[in-house]
N, C-alpha and C positions, 0 to 999 in steps of 0.2 A: 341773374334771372334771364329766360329767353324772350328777346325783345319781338315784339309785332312789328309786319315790314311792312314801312311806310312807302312810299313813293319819293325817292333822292328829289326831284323838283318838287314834289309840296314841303319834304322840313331843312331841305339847305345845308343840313346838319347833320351829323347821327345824334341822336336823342340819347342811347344806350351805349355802353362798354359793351365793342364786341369782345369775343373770346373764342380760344380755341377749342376746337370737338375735343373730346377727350376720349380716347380707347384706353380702357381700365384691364388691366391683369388681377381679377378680384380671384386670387387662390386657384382653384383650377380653372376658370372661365375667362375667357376675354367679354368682354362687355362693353357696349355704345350706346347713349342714350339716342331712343326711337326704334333699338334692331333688337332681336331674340341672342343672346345669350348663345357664344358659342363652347364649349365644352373642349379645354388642351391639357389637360390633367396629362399627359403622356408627353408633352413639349416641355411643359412644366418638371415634370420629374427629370426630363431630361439635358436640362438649362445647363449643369454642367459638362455635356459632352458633345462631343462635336458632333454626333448626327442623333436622329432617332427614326422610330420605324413610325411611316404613315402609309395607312392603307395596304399595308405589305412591303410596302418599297421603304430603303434605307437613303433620306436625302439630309446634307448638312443640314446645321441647324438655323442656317440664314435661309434658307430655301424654305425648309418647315414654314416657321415662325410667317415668311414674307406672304407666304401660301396660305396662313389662316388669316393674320392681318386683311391681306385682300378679302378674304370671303365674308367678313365680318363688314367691308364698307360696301362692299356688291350688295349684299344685303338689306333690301327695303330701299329707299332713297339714298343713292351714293351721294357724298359731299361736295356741294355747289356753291358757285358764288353766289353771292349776296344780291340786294334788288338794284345796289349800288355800283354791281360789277365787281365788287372784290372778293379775290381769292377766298377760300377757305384756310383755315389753318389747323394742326391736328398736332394733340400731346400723349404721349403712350406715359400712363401711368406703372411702372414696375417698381415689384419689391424694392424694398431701401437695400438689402442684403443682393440683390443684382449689379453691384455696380463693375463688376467685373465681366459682364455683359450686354453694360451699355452699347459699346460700340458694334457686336453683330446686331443687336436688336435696333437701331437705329440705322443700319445700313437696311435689315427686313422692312423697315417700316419705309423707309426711303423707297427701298423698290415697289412694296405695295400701295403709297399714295400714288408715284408720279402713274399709273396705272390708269390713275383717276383726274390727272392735271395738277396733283398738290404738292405743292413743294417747301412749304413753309411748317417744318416738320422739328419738333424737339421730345426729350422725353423727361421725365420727373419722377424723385419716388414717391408713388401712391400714400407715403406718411404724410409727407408735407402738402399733397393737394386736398386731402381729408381735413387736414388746419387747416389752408385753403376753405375751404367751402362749408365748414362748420362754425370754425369761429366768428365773433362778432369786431369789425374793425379795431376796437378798441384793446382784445387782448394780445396778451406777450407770450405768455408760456403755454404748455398742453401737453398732455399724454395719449399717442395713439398707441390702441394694443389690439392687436393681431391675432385672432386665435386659433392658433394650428391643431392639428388633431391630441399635441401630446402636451402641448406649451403654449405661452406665451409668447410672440416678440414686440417688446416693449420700446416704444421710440418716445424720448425727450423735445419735444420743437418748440422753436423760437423762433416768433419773427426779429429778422432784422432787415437792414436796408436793402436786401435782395428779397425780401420776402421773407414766408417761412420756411427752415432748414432744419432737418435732424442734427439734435445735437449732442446726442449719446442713444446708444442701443444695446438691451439687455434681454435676455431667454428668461423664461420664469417658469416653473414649473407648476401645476396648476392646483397643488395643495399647497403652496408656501405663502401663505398670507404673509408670514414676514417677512421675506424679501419684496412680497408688493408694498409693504411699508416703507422701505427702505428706499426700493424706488420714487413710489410718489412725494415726493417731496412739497414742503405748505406754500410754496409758490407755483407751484402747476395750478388753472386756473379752472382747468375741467380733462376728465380723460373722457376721448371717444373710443367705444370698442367696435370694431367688426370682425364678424365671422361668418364662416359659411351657410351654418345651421343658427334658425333663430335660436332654438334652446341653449347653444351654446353661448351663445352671445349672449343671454340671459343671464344665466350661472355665472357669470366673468363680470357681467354690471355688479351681482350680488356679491362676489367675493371682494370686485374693490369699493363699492359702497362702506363695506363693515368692516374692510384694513387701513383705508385712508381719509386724510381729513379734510379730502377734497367733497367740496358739496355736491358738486355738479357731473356724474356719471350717466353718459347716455349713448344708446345703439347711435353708429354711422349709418349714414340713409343714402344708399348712393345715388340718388336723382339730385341731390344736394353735392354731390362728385362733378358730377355731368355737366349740371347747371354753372357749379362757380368756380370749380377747381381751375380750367383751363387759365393759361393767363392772357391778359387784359392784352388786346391787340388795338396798332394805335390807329385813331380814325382816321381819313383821307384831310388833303386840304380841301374844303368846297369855297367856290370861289360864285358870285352875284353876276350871271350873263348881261351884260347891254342888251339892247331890242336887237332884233335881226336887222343888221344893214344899217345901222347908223350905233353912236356913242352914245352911251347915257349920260345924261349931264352928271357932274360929279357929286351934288346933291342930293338928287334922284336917286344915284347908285349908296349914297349913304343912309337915305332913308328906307331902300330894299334893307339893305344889312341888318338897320338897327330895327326894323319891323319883324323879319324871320327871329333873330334873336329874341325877340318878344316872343313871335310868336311860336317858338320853340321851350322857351320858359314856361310860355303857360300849360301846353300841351304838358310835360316833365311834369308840372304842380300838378297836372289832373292825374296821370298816372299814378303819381307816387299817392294819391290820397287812396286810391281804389287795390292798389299789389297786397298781398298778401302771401310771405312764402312759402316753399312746401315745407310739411310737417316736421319733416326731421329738422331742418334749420329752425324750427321753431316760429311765430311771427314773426316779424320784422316789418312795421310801419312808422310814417311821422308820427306824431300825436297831437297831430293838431286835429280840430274836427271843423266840423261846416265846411260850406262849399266852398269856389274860388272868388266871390264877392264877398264873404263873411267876412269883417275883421277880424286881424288875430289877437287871440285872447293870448292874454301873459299865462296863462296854465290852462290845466283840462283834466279832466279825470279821465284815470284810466283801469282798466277791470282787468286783475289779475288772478285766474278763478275766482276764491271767495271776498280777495283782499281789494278795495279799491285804494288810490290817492290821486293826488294832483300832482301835476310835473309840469316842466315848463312844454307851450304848446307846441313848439318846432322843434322840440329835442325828438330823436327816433328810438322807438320802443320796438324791443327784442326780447321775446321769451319761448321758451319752453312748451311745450304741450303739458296739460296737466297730468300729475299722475292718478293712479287709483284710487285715491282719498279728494282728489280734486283739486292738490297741491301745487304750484306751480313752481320746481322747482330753483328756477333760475331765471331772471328778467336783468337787462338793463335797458337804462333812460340813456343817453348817451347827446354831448351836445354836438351840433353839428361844425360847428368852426375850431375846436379844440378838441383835447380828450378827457376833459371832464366828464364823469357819468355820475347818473346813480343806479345803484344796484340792488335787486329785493331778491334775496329767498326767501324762501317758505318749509315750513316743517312741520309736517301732521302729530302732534302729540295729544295725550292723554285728555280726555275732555275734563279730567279735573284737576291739569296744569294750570300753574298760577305764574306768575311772574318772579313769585318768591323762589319755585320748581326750579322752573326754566333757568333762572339766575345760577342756582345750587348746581343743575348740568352742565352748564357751561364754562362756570368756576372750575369742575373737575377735569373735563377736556381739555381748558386750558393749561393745569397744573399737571397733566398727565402727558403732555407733549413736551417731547424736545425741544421743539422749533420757538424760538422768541420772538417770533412777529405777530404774538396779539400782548397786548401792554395795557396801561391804563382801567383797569378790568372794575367796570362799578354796579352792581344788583340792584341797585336802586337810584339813580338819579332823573331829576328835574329836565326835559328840553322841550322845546315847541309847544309847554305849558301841557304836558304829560309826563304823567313817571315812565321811564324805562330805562331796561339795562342796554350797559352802556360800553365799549370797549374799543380801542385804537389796534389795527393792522397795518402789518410794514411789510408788504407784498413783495416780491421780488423785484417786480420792476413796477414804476409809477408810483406818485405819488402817495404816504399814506393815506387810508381808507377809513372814515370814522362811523361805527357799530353803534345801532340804534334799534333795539328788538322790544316787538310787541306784543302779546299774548292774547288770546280772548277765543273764543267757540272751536276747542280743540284743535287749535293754529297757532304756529310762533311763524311769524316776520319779522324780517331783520334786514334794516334800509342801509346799505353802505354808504358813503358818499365820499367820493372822490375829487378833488379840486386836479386839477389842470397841471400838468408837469413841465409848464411856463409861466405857475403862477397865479394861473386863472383860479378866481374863487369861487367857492358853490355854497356859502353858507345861507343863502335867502332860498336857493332850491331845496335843500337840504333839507333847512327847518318847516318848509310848506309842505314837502312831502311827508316826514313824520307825522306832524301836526295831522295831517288828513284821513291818515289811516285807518280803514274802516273795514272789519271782518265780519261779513254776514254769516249768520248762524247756520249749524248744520240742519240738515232737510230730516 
């Protein structure tokens, strides 16, 4: 998120993770958040050759490239230090399919920061900073897809200890549902699409919604690029001045430290109770409520469109914007010292689905799929002193996932709950939030 610039002597501290600016190569445009959209459909087309024609004139293609780069930071407020004095830093996001031109475009982009005094410059493929800035700490896998005028380019990513990395990339054709079966695979966690044109982008959510068994299919929002994609740059050392002209006693100097630390804590609790982020990342807040004298409550309700429950009150809640039925696709609870979560989708069905229904559909998706990682499969079982269907997920990575779905006023919800992949247990979160689940009627 873009942090508010405090004054380096009132917080001692940086409060936030800075991050790198990001210049995006989104298909023909280069793009920076806060400037207009500049238009290289002609650099672009001409990535593979060594020069192209601008404005009449034939200049290579590090010259091009460095010549737009520049007019894109010229543009509106060029990139400054901080209120702390430090540098800026800048990430060129390009195709994953560019890596054969990393190195002019990193020399372009070299000559067009230091123009500006920046010199702390890298570049990324725009697959993996879209993981980056969409997903939710807690996930492993994802599909970013690309949609060019005639195809598909489909990227696999995984985080690992570098971060997140394309880990296979494949072209798709844009009538082959079945090869997008083939791709998405039942441990991708969520595919994000971007495209040019919104309708395209549209069409491409609907054909992998109805070929894959992934729940969670949603438009890329690039201020969610902009915002998170850059990577986490590291904070200065701040160091507790003495008075002018004399030593602080070493006490004195201890109780500055441990006072700004305080009082950097609390400032961090007020923030994070009031953020909210942009729509494409969907929210993202604590869930705890009341102010910073409230105590904390062991859980709290929380409103997920029509669905409420209870969760615990420091875990951080992440969802979705609702859809057109009022749906809320995708949330997770998530705790904050492990990677325990819990997870709710939602599913707009028939206002005279019954549990008995919903059981019989998901019996048959189950039985209709390749893939072995849903087990366990029950229509009707006893938990948190309610009946519901019931079923065990063996995700790709992390812990299994235990399926606990609800029904009632043209709604199925379905609480995942995931224990901790060191062990950490969630069955008293678990079973509070089933238990709690409450579907307000349609309007």
């Amino acid at each position: 998120m873009t942090a508010p610039t405090f004054s380096p002597a009132a917080r001692g501290a940086p409060l936030f993770r800075r991050r790198a600016a990001v210049i995006d190569i989104a298909f023909s445009r280069l793009e920076m958040a806060g400037k207009p959209g500049l238009r290289v459909s002609g650099l672009v087309d001409a990535i593979a050759d060594g020069s192209v024609l601008v404005s009449g004139v034939r200049r290579p293609n590090r010259e091009a490239w460095a010549m737009a780069l520049g007019e894109i930071l010229a543009t509106g407020r060029p990139p400054m230090p901080d209120a702390a004095g430090r540098a800026p830093a800048l990430v060129l996001a390009h195709p994953a399919s560019w890596e054969a031109h990393v190195p002019m475009l990193t020399e372009a982009l070299a000559d067009a920061a230091a123009r500006f005094g920046v010199h702390d410059i890298s570049l990324a493929p725009r697959a993996a900073l879209l993981a980056e800035s969409h997903m939710e700490s807690s996930a492993q896998i994802c599909a970013i897809v690309e949609c060019h005028p005639t195809q598909f380019e489909c990227h696999r990513v995984t985080r690992g200890a570098q971060g997140w990395q394309i880990e296979s990339s494949q072209y798709l054709a844009y009538t082959d549902g079945a090869a997008v079966e083939r791709f998405i695979s039942d441990d991708i966690e969520a595919v994000i699409v971007d495209a040019e044109e919104r309708d395209r982008a549209s069409a491409a959510i609907h054909l992998f919604e109805d070929h894959t068994p992934t729940g969670r299919v949603l438009a890329a929002e690039r201020v969610l690029l902009h915002r998170f994609g850059g990577r986490v740059l590291e904070p200065p050392v701040t160091e507790v001045a003495p008075y002018p002209g004399r030593r602080a006693p070493e006490a004195s100097r201890r109780t500055a430290v441990v006072g700004g630390v305080v009082a950097a804590a609390l400032v961090v609790a007020l923030v994070i109770a009031v953020v909210v982020a942009a729509p494409w990342r969907g929210e993202q807040t604590p869930s705890r409520a009341g102010g910073p004298t409230s105590a904390p409550a062991a859980y709290t309700s929380v409103a997920l469109g029509r669905a409420t429950l209870e969760v615990p009150a420091t875990w951080t809640v992440t969802k979705d914007a609702a859809d057109a039925k009022g749906a809320i696709p995708f949330a997770t609870v998530a705790a904050r010292g492990d990677d325990r979560r819990l997870i709710v989708r939602q599913f707009a069905v028939r206002l005279d689905s019954t549990l008995a229904s919903v059981a019989t559909s998901i019996s048959n998706r189950i039985a209709q799929s390749a893939s072995t990682a849903a087990t366990e499969f029950s229509p009707s079982t006893t938990f948190a002193g309610r009946t519901v269907i019931s079923y065990r997920e063996t995700p790709g990575s992390g812990a299994p996932i235990r399926w606990y779905v609800v029904v009632g006023a043209a709604l199925q919800v379905s609480v995942g709950c995931q224990p901790g992949s060191g062990g950490q247990q969630i069955d008293a979160e678990c079973e509070k939030a089933v238990a709690t689940v409450q579907i307000a009627p349609l309007n």
